[in-house]
PABA-121362 format. One record per residue: residue number from 1; residue in one letter; chain; x, y, z of N, C-alpha, C, O in turn. Coordinates in Angstrom, 2 decimals, always signed. Example, Ala and Ser with C-alpha at 12.3 -4.5 7.8 and 13.67 -1.06 7.14 Angstrom:
<r pos="1" code="a" unit="A" n_x="+13.19" n_y="-5.69" n_z="+7.80" ca_x="+12.30" ca_y="-4.50" ca_z="+7.80" c_x="+13.20" c_y="-3.30" c_z="+7.80" o_x="+14.24" o_y="-3.32" o_z="+8.46"/>
<r pos="2" code="s" unit="A" n_x="+12.85" n_y="-2.25" n_z="+7.08" ca_x="+13.67" ca_y="-1.06" ca_z="+7.14" c_x="+12.90" c_y="+0.03" c_z="+7.87" o_x="+13.41" o_y="+1.14" o_z="+8.04"/>
***
This chain:
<r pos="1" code="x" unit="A" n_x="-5.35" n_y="-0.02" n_z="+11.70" ca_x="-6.06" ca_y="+0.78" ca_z="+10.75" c_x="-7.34" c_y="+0.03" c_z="+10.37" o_x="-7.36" o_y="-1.11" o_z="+9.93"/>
<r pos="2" code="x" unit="A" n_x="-8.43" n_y="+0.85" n_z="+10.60" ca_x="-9.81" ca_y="+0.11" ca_z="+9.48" c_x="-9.97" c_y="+0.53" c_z="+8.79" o_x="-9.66" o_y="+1.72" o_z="+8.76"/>
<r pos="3" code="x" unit="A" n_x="-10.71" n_y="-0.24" n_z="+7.38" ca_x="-10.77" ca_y="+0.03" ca_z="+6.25" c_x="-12.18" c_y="-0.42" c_z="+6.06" o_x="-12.58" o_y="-1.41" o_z="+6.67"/>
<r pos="4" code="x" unit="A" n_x="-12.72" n_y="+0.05" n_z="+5.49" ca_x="-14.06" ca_y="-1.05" ca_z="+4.57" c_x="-13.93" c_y="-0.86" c_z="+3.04" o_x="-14.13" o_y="+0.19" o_z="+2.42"/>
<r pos="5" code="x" unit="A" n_x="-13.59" n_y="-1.99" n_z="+2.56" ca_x="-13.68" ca_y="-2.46" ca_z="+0.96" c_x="-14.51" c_y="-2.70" c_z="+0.41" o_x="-15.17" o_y="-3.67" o_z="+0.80"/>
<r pos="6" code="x" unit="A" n_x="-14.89" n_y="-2.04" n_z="-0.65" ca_x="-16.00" ca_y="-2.37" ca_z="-1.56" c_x="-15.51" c_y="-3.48" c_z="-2.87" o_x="-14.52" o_y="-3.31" o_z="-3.58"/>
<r pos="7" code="x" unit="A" n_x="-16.09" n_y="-4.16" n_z="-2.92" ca_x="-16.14" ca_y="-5.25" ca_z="-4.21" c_x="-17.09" c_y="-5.81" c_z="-4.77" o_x="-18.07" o_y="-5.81" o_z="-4.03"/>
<r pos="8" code="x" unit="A" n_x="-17.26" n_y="-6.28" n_z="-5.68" ca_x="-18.52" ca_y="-6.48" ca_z="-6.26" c_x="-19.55" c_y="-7.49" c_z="-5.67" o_x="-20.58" o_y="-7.84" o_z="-6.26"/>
<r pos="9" code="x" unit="A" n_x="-19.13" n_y="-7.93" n_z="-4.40" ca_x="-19.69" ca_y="-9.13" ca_z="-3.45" c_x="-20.75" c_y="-8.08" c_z="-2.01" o_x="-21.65" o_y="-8.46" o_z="-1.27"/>
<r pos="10" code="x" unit="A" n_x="-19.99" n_y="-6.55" n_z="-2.17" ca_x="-20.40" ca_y="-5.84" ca_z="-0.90" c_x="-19.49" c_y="-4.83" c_z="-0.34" o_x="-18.60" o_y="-4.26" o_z="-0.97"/>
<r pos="11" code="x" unit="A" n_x="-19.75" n_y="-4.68" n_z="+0.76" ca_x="-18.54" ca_y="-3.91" ca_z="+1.88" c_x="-17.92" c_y="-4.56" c_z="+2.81" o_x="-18.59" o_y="-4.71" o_z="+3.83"/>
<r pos="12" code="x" unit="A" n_x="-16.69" n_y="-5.09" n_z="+2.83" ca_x="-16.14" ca_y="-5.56" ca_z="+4.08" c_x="-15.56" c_y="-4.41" c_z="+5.48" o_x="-15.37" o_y="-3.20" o_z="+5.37"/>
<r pos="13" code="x" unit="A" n_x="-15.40" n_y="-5.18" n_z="+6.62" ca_x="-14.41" ca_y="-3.97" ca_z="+7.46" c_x="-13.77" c_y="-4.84" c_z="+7.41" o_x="-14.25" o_y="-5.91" o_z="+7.04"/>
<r pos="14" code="x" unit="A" n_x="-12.20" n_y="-4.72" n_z="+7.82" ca_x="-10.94" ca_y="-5.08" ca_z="+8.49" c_x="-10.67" c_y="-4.23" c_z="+9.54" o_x="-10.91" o_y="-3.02" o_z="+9.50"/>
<r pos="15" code="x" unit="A" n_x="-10.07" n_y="-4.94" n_z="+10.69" ca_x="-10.00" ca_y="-4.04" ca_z="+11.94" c_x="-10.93" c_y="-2.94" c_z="+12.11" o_x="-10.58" o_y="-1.88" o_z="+11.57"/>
<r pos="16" code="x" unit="A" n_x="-12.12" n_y="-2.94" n_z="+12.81" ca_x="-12.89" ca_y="-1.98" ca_z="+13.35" c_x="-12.18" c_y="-0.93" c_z="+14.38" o_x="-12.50" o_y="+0.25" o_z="+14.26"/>
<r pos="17" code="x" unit="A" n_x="-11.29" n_y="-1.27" n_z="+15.30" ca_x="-11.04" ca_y="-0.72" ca_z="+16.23" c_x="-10.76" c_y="+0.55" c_z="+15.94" o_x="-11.21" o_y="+1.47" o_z="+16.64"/>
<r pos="18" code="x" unit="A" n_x="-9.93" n_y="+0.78" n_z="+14.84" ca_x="-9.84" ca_y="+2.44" ca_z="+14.52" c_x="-10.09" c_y="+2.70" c_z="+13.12" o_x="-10.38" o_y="+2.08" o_z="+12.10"/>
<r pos="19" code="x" unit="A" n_x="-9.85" n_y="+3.82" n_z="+13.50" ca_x="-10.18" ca_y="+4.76" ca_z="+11.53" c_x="-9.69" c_y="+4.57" c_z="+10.12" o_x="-8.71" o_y="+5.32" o_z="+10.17"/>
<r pos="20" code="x" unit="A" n_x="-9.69" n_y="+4.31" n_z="+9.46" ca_x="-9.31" ca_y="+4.82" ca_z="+7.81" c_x="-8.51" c_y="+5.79" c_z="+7.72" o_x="-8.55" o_y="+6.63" o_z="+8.62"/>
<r pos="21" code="x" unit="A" n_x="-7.80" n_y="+5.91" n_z="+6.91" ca_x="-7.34" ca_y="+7.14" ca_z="+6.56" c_x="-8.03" c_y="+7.95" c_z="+6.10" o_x="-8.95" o_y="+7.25" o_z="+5.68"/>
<r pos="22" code="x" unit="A" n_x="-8.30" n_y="+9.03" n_z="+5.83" ca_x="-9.19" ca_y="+10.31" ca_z="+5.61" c_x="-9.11" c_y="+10.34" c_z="+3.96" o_x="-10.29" o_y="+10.38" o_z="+3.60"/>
<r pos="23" code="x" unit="A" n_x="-8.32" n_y="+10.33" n_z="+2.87" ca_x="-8.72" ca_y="+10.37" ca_z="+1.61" c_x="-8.87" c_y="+8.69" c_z="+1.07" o_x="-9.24" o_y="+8.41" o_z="-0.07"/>
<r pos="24" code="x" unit="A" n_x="-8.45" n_y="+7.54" n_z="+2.24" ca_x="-8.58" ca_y="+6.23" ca_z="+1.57" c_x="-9.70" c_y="+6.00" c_z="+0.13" o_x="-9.48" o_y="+5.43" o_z="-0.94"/>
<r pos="25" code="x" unit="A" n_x="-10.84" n_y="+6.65" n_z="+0.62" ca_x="-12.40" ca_y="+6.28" ca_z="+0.15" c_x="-12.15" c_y="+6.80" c_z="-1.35" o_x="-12.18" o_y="+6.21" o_z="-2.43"/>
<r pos="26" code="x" unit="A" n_x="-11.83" n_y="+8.51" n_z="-0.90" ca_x="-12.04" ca_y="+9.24" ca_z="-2.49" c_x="-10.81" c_y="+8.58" c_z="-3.38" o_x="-10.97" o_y="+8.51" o_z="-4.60"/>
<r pos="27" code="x" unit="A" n_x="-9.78" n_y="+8.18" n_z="-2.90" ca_x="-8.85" ca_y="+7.76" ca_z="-3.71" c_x="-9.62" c_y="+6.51" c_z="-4.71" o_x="-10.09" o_y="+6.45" o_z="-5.85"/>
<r pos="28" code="x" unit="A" n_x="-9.46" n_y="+5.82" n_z="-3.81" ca_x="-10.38" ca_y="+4.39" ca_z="-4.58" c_x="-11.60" c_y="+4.89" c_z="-5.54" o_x="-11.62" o_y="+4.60" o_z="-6.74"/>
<r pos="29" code="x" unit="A" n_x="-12.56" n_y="+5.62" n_z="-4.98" ca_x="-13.52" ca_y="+5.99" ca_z="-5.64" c_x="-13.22" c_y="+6.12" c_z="-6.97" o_x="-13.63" o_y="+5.35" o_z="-7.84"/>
<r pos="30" code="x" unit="A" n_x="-12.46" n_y="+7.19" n_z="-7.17" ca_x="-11.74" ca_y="+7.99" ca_z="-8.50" c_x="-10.91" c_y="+6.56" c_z="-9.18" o_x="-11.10" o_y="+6.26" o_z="-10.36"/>
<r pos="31" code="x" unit="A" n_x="-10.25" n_y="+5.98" n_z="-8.54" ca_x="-9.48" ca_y="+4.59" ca_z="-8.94" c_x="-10.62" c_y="+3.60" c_z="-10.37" o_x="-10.41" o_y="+3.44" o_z="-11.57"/>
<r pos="32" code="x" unit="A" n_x="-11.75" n_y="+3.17" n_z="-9.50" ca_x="-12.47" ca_y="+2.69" ca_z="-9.68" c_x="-13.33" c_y="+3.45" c_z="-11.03" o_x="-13.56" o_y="+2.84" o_z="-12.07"/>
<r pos="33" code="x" unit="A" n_x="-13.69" n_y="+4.65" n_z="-10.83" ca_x="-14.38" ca_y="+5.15" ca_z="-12.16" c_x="-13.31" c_y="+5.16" c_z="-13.23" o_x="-13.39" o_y="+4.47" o_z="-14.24"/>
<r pos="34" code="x" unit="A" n_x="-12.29" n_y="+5.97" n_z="-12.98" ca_x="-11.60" ca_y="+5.44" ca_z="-14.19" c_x="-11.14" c_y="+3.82" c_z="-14.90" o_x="-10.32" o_y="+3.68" o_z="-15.81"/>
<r pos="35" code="x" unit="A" n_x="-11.92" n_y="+2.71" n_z="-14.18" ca_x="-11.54" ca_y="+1.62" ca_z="-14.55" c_x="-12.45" c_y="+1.05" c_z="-15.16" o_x="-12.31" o_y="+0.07" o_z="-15.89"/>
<r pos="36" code="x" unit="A" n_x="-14.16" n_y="+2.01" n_z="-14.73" ca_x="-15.25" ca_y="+2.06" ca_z="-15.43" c_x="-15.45" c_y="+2.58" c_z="-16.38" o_x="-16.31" o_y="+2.14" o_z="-17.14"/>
<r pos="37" code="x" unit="A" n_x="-14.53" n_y="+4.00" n_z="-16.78" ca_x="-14.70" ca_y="+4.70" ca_z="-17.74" c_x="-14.07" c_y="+4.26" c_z="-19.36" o_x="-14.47" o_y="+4.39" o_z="-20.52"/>
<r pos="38" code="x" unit="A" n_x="-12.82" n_y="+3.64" n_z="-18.67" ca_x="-12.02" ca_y="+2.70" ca_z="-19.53" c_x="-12.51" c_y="+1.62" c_z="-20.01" o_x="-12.10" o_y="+1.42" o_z="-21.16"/>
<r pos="39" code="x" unit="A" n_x="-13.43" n_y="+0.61" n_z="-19.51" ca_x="-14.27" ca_y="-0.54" ca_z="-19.67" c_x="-15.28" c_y="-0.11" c_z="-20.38" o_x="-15.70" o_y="-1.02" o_z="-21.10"/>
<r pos="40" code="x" unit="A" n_x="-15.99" n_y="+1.11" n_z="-20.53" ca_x="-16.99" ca_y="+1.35" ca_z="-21.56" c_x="-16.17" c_y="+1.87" c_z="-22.87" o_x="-16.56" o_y="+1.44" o_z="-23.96"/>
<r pos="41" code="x" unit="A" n_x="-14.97" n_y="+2.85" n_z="-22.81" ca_x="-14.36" ca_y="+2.77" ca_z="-24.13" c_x="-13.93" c_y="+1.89" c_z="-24.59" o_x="-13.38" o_y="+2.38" o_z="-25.58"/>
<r pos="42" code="x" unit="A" n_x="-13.74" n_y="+0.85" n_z="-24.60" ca_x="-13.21" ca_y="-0.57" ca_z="-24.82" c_x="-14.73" c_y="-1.30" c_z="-25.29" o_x="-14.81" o_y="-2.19" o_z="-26.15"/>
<r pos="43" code="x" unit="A" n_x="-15.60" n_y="-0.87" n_z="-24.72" ca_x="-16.74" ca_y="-1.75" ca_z="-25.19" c_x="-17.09" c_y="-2.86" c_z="-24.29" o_x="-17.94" o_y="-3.68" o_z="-24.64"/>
<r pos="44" code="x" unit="A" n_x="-16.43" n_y="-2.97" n_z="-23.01" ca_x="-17.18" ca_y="-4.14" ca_z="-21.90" c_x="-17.76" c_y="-3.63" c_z="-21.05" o_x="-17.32" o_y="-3.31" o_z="-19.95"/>
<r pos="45" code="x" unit="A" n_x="-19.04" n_y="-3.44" n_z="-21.54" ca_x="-20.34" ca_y="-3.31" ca_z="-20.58" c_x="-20.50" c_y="-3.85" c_z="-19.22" o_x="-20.86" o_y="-3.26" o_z="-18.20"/>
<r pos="46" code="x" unit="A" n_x="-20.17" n_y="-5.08" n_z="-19.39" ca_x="-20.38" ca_y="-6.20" ca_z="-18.14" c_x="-19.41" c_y="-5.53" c_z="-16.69" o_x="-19.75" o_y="-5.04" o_z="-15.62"/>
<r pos="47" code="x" unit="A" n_x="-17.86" n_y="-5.86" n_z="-17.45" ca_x="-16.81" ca_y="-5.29" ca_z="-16.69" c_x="-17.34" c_y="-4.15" c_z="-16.25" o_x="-17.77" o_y="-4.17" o_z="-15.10"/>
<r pos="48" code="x" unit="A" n_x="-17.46" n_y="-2.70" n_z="-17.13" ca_x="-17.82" ca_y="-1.42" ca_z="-16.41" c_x="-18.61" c_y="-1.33" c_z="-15.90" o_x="-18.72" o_y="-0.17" o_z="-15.50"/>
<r pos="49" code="x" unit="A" n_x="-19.99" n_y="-2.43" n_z="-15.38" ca_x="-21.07" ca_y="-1.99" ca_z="-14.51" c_x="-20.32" c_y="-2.53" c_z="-13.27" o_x="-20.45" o_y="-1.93" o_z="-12.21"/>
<r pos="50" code="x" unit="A" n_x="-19.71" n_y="-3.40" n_z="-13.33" ca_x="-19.26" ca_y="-4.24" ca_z="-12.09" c_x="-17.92" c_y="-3.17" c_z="-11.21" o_x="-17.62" o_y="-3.27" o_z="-10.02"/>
<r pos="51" code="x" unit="A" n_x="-17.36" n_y="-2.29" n_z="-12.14" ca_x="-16.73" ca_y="-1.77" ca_z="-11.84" c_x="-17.22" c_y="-0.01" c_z="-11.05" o_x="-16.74" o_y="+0.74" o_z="-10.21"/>
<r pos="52" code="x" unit="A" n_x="-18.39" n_y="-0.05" n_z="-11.93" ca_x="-18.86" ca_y="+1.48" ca_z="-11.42" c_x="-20.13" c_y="+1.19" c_z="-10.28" o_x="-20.68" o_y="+2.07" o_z="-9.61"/>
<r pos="53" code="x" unit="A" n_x="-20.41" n_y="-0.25" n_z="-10.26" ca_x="-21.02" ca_y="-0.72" ca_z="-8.45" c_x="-20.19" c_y="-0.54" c_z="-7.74" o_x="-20.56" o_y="-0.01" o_z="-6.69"/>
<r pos="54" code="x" unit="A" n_x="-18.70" n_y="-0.83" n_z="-7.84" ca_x="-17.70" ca_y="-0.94" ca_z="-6.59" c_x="-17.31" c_y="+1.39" c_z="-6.91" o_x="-16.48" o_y="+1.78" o_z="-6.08"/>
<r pos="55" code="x" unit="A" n_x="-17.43" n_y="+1.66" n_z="-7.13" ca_x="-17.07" ca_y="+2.68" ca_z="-7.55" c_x="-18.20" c_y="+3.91" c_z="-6.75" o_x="-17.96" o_y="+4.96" o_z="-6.17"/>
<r pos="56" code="x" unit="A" n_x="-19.71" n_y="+3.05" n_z="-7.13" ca_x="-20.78" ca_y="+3.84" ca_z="-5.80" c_x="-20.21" c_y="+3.22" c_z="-4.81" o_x="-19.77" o_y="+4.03" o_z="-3.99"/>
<r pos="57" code="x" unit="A" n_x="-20.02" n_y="+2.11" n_z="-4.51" ca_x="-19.85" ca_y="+1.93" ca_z="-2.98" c_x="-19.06" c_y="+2.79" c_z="-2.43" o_x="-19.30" o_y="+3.12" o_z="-1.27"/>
<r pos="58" code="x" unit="A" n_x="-18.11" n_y="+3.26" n_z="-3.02" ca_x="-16.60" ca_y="+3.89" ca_z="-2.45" c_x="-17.42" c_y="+5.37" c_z="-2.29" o_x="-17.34" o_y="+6.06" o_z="-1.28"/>
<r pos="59" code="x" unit="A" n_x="-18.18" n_y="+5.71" n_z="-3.41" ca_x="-18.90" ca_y="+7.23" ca_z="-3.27" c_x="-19.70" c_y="+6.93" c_z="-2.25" o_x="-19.52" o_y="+7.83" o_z="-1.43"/>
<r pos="60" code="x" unit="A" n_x="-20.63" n_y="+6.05" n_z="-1.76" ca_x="-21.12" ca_y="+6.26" ca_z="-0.09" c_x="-20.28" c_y="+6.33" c_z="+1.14" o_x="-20.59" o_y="+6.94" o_z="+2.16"/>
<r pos="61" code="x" unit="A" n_x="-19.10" n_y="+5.60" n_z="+0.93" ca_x="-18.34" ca_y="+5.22" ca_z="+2.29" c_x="-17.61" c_y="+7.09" c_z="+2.29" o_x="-17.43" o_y="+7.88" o_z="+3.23"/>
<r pos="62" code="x" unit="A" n_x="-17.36" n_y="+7.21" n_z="+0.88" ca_x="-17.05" ca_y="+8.72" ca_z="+0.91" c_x="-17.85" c_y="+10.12" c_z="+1.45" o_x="-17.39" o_y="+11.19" o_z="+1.87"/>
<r pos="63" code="x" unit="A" n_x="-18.87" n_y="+9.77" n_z="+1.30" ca_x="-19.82" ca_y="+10.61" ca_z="+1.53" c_x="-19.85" c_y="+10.52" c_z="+3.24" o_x="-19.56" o_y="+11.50" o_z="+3.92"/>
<r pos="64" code="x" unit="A" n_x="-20.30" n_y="+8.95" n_z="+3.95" ca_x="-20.60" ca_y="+8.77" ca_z="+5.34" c_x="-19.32" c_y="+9.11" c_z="+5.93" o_x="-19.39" o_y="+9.59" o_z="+7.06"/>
<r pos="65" code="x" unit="A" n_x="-17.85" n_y="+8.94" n_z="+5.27" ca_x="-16.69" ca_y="+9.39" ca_z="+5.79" c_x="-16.70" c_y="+11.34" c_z="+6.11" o_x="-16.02" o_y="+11.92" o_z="+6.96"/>
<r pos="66" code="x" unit="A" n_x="-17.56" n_y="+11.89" n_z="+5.25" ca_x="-17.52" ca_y="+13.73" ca_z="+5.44" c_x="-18.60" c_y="+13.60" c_z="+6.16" o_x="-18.48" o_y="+14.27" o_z="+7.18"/>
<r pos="67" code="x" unit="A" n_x="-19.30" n_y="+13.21" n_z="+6.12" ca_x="-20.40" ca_y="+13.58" ca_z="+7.16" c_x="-19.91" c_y="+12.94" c_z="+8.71" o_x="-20.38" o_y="+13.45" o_z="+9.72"/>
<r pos="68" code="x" unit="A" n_x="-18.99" n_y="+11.87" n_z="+8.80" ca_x="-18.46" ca_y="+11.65" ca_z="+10.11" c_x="-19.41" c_y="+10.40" c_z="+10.74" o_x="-19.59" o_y="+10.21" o_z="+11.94"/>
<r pos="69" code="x" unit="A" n_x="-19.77" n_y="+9.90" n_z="+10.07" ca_x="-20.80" ca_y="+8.81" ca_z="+10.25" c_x="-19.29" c_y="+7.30" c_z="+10.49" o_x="-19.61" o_y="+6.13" o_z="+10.68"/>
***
């Protein structure tokens, strides 16, 4: 299985040779904003930007995943 992970360092792959699973991306995506959304009601700014960078990343890999890229 390949994957590419977003974290606040970038995008990694693991195993190129084949595909992702097909909702991997949006899952995380959605994962991730709510961990941003939670970090601004709480009042940590810092945390929720770091969290809603990894959160676009997942919304591009999502996006290049429907378009088939």
């Amino acid at each position: 299985m390949s994957i590419l992970v977003a974290s606040y360092d970038g995008v990694m792959q693991f195993n190129a040779e084949t595909k992702a699973p097909q909702h991997f991306y949006a899952k995380q995506l959605a994962s991730w904003q709510e961990i941003a959304f939670s970090n601004l009601k709480h009042g940590d700014l810092t945390r929720a930007k770091q969290a809603f960078e990894v959160a676009a990343a997942y919304g591009r890999l999502t996006l290049q995943k429907v378009r088939g890229l």
